[in-house]
C-alpha positions in Angstrom: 0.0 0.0 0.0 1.9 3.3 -1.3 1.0 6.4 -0.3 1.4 9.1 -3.5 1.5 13.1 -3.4 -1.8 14.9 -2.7 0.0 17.7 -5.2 3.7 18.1 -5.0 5.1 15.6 -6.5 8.3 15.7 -4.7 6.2 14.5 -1.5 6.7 10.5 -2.5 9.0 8.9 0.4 11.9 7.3 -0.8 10.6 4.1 0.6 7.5 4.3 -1.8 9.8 4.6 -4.7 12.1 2.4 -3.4 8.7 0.0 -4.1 7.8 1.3 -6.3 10.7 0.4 -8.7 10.7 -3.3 -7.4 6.8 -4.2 -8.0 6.0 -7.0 -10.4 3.0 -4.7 -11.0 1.5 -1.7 -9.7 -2.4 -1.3 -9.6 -3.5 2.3 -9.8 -6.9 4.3 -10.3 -5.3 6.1 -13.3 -2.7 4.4 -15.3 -2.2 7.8 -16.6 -1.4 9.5 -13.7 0.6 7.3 -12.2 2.3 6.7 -15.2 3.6 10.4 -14.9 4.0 10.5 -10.9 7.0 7.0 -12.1 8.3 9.3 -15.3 9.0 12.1 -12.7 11.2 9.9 -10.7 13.1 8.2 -13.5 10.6 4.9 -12.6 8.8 2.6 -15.0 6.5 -0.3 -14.0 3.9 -2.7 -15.2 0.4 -0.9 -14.8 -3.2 -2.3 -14.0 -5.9 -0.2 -13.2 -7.9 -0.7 -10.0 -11.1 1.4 -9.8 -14.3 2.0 -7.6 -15.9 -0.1 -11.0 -13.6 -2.8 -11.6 -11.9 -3.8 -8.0 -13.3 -6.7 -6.9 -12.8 -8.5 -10.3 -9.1 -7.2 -10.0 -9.1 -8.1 -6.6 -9.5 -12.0 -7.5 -6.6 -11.2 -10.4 -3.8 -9.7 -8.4 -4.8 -12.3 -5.7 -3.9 -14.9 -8.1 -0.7 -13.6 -9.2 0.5 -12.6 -5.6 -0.2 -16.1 -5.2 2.3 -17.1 -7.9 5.0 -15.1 -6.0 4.0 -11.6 -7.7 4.6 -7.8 -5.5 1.8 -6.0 -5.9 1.6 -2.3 -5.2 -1.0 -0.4 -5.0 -1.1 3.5 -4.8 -4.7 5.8 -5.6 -4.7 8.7 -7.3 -3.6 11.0 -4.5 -2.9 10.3 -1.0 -3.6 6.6 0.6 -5.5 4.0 -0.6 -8.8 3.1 1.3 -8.7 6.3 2.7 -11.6 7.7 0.6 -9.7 5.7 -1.8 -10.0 2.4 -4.0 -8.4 -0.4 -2.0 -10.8 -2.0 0.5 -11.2 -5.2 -1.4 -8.2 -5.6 -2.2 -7.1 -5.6 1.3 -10.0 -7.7 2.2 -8.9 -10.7 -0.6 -5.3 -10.8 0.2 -6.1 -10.9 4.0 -8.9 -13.9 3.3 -6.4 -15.9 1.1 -3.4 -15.6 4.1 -1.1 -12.8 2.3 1.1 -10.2 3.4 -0.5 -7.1 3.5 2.3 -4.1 3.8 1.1 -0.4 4.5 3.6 2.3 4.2 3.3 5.8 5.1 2.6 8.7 3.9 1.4 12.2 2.0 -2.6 12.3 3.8 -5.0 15.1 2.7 -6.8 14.4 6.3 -3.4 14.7 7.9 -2.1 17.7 6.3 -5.6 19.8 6.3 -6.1 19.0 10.2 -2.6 20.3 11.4 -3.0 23.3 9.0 -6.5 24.3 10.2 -4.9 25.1 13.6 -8.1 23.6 15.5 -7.8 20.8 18.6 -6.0 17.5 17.3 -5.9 15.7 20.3 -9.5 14.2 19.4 -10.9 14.2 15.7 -13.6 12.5 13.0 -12.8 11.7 9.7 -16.5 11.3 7.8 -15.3 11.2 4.5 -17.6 13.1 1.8 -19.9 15.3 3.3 -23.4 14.1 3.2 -25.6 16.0 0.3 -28.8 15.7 2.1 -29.6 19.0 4.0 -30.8 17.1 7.7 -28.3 14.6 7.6 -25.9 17.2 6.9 -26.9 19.6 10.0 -27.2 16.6 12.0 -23.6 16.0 11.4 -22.4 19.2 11.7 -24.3 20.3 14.7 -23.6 16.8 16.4 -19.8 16.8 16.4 -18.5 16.9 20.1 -14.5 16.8 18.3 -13.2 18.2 15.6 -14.3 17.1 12.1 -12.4 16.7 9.4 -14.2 16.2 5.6 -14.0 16.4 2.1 -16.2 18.8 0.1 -17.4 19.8 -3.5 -16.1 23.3 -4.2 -19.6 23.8 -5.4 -21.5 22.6 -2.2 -18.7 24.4 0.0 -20.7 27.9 0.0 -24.0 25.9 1.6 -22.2 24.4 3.7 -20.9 26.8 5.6 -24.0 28.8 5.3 -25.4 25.9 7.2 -22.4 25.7 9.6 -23.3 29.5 10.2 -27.4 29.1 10.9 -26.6 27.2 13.6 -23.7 28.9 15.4 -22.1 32.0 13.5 -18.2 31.5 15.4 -17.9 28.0 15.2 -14.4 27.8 14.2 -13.6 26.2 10.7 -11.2 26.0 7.9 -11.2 25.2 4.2 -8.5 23.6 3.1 -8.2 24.1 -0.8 -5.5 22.4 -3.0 -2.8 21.2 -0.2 0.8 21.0 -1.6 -0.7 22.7 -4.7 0.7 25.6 -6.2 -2.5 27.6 -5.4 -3.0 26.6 -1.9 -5.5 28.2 0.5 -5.9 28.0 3.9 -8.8 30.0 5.2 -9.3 29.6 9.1 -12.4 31.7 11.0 -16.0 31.8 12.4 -18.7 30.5 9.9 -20.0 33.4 9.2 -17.4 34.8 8.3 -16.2 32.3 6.2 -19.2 31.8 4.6 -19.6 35.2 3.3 -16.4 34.9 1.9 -17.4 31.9 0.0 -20.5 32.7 -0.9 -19.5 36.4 -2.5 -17.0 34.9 -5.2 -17.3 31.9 -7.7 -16.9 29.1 -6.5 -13.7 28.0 -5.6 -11.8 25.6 -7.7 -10.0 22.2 -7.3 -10.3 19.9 -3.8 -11.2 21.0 -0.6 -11.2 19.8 3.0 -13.2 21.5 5.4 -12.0 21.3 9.4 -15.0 22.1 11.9 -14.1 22.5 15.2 -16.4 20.8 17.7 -20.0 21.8 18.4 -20.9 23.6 22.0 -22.1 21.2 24.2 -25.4 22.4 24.0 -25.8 22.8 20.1 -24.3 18.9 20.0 -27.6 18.0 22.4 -29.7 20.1 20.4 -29.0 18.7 17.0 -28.9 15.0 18.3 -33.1 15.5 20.0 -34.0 17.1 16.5 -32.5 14.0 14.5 -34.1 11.7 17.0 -37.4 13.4 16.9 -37.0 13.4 13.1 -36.3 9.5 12.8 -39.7 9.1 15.1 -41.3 11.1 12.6 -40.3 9.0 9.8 -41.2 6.0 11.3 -44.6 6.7 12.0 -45.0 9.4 15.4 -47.0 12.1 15.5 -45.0 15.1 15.6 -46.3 16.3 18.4 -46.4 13.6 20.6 -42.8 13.1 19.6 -41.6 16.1 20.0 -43.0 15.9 23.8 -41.5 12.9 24.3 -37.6 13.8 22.9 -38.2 17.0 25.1 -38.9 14.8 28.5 -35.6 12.7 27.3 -33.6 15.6 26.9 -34.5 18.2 29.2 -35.2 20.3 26.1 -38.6 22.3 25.1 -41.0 20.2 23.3 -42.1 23.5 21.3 -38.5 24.9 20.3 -37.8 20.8 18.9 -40.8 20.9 17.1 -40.2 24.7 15.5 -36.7 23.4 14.7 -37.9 20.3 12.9 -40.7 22.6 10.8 -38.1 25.3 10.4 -35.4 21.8 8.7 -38.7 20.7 6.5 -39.3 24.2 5.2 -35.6 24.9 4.1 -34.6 24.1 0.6 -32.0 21.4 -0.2 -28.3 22.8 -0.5 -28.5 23.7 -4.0 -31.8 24.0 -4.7 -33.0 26.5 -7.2 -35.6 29.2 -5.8 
């Protein structure tokens, strides 16, 4: 498992290179890509492609051939594989069949956006992609008790933070936008603020990762009755009736759950046209 450059491409460890070079084949999501990440280094390799599309059926292929005696390496795009990244079953079919799986570190988007977003590190959340979904979205955001770390569309990213802001105007955030890159952009600051940044400009280009520092206590509590009264809705409750019985749960008002949950059914969905 190779790590690759996130942008630089002088960010590859000498150990990935060093297995790079010695792989019987290396299994890649672009063949193209990594074709030019080896080129740069003076490297060339036997390439197979390994993709959210075709990975278990090459799974079962590089299985048999690591079988044979075969080194497989396997890099993504950018960054580490399974991480967000092709890989998983892979891992999975050379773990079920008794082979060596070897993981070596390296360049992390996650990594590198959380340290440069300057927020607490001593307890975080990796979720991936953001949801698109408006309420599972706020539920997320307004029910992180640690910071959270995410990737973003640059579209969506205006929304988002628009969202972030309805709900608590200084909660402290960053957007992280093409790390190593030669336009990088670190943005750090209160919602609001960053939101109207955001949202006055086109949107921003390339890949982002948004940092959120952790919800107050009592905006974490908040958002985690509303979901629950919610998920009674959906199955069935009254709305009322639930909302009076989250509130006796939670210590919260049964009126101010139930205006929140009308308010959440009334908003458009992040993107919507009006």
């Amino acid at each position: 498992m190779c790590p690759t450059p996130i942008g630089n491409l002088q960010d590859v460890t000498l150990r990935a290179l060093a297995t790079l070079a010695r792989a019987d084949v290396v299994a890649c999501e672009d063949t193209r890509r990594t074709g030019s990440l080896l080129k740069r280094h003076g490297l060339s390799a036997a390439l197979v492609s390994l993709h959210e599309h075709n990975e278990r059926a090459r799974a079962r292929e590089l299985v048999a051939r690591m079988r044979e005696g075969a080194v497989v390496a396997l890099v993504s795009d950018a960054g580490t594989p399974v991480v967000s990244e092709p890989g998983f079953a892979l891992v999975q079919a050379c773990l079920h069949a008794g082979l060596d799986v070897e993981v070596l570190p390296g360049p992390s988007a996650v990594i590198t956006a959380l340290v440069a977003s300057a927020l607490p590190a001593q307890r975080w959340c990796f979720v991936g992609f953001l949801p698109r979904k408006r309420a599972a979205l706020a539920a997320l955001l307004g029910g992180a008790t640690e910071t959270l770390v995410a990737f973003e569309s640059p579209r969506r990213l205006p929304s988002t933070l628009r969202l972030l802001a309805e709900h608590d105007p200084e909660r402290p955030a960053a957007v992280c936008r093409e790390l190593t890159k030669l336009h990088e952009e670190v943005r750090r600051g209160g919602a609001a603020e960053l939101a109207a940044h955001y949202g006055a400009r086109a949107p921003a280009r390339g890949e982002v990762v948004l940092v959120v520092g952790a919800a107050a206590p009592a905006q974490a509590r908040r958002s985690e009755a509303v979901q629950a009264l919610e998920e009674l809705v959906r199955g069935g409750a009254r709305t009322r009736a639930a909302a009076a019985a989250v509130a006796k749960l939670t210590g919260l008002a049964a009126n101010d759950l139930y205006a929140e949950l009308t308010r959440a059914a009334q908003r458009p969905a992040a993107g919507a046209r009006r």
